[in-house]
N, C-alpha and C positions, 0 to 999 in steps of 0.2 A: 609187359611189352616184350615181343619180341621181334627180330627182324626177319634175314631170308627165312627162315626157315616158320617163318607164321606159318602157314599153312600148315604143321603139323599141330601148331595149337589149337589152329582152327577146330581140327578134327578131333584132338583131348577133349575143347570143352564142349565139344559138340555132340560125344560118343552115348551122354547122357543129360536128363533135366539135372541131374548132381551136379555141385560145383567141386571141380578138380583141386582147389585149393583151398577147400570148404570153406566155412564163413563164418569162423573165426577171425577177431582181428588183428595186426599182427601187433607186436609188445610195441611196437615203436609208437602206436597210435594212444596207448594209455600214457605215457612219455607226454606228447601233445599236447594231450587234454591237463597234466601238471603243470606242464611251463606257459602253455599258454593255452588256459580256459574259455569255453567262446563265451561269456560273458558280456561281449560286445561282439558287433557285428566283424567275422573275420573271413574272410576266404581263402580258401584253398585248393592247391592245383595238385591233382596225385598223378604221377607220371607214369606211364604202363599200369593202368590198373586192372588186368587181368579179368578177373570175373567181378570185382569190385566189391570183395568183401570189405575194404579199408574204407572206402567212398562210400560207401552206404554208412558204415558203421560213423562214422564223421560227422555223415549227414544227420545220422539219427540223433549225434550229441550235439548240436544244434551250429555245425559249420554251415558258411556259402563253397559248397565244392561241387568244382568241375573236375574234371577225368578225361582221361584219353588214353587207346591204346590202338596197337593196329590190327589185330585181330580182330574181325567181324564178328565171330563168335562173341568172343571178351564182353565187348562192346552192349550187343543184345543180352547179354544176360545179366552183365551192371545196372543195365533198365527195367529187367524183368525183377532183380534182388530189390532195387530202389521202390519201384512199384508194389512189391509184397510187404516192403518196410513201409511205407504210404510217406516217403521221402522224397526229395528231390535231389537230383544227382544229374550236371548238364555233362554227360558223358558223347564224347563224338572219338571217330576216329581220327590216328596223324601216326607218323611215323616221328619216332625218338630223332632219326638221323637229321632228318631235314624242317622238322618242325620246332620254331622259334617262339618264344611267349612276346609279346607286344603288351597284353595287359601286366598289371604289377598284382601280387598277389603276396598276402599275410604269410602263410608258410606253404612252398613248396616241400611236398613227402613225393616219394618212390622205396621200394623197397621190391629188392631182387631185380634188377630191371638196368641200374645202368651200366651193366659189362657187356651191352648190345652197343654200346655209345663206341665206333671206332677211336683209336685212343689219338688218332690226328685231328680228329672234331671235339677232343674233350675241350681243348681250351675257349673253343669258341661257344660252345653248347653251357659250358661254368659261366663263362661270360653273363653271358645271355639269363641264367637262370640270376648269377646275384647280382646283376643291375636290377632286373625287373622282382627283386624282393622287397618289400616295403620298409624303411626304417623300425625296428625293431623285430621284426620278421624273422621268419626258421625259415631253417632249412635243414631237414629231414632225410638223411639218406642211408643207404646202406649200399656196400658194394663185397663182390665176392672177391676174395687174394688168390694171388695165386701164392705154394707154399712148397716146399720140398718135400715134405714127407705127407701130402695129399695126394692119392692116385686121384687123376683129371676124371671128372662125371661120367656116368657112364652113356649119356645125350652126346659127348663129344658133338656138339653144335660148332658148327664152321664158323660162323660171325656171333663167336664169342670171345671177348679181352678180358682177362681178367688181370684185374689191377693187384699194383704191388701196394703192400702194409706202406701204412701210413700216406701214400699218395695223395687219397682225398683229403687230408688233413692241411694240405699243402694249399688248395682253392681258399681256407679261409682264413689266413695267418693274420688280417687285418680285422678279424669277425673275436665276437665272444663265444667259445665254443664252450657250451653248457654242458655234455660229453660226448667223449670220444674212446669206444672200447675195440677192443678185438677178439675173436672168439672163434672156435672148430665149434661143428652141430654136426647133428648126424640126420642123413637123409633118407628116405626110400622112392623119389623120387624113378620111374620107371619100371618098380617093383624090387630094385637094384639095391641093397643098403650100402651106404657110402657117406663122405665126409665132405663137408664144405668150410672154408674158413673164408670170414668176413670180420671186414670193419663197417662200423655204423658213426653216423656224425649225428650232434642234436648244436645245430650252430645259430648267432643270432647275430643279427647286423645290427648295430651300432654306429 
């Protein structure tokens, strides 16, 4: 998911049939399938899901997942992965800003996706995701920090927040959180090599 500056993703994952973020899935999704196995029928909402290497992958371990991103690209090619996989994946487009869940859903996942979320809508947009979680339900996330001794990406993307350590840990102080780590990676992102530090939540309602 990303916001103003879609349009440049547009044209990332448009440059080729490759998928930019290839289709691998990402560690969080194996995490998932430990805590909560679809052994019974479960759904799931993946938030910006990019090319949809994660919603595919999901699908094919036998989740009900829906997707959303606002990239048109993104979008079409989550259809095209899902289709090659002979999966279903109900992928549509919305924007992260203004787009609310109404239905309730098993575990919401996103990953790399919510430091497009202005950080004056975060409390409503958290709201919104853990009312409409199901009792005993995840919630799946990852957010990138900001750090002192990280030089800022080399995207410098304008409607990008990055959140401070430990912040998202704060949404679920009433929740079971199953874990909660923190970590530097190394990116090439751009062609650029550089560093990102994140936290990830693996949290369950109660």
């Amino acid at each position: 998911m990303r916001n103003s500056s879609y349009h440049d993703y547009d044209e990332v994952y448009g440059v080729s049939d490759e998928y930019y973020w290839g289709v691998k899935p990402s560690y969080m999704c194996l995490k998932i399938i430990e805590l909560m196995p679809p052994d019974k029928y479960t759904r799931v909402l993946d938030i910006g899901c990019g090319e949809g290497k994660d919603s595919v992958f999901l699908a094919r371990c036998g989740y009900d997942v829906s997707a959303f991103d606002l990239s048109d690209t993104g979008v079409e090619k989550t259809k095209k992965l899902a289709e090659r996989a002979n999966v279903k994946v109900n992928v549509f487009k919305a924007n992260i800003w203004d787009y609310r869940l109404n239905d309730n859903y098993d575990i919401l996942f996103s990953s790399g996706v919510l430091h497009y979320i202005k950080p004056e809508l975060r409390d409503e947009v958290f709201g919104n995701y853990l009312t409409h979680t199901n009792e005993n339900g995840l919630n799946v996330f990852n957010v990138f920090i900001k750090k002192p001794f990280i030089t800022p990406a080399p995207e410098n993307e304008e409607h990008s927040y990055l959140w401070s350590s430990g912040q998202l840990l704060a949404y679920y102080s009433d929740w079971y959180v199953e874990d909660f780590s923190e970590f530097v990676f190394d990116c090439n992102s751009s062609e650029v090599p550089h560093q990102h530090a994140m936290n990830s939540i693996f949290a369950r309602k109660k």
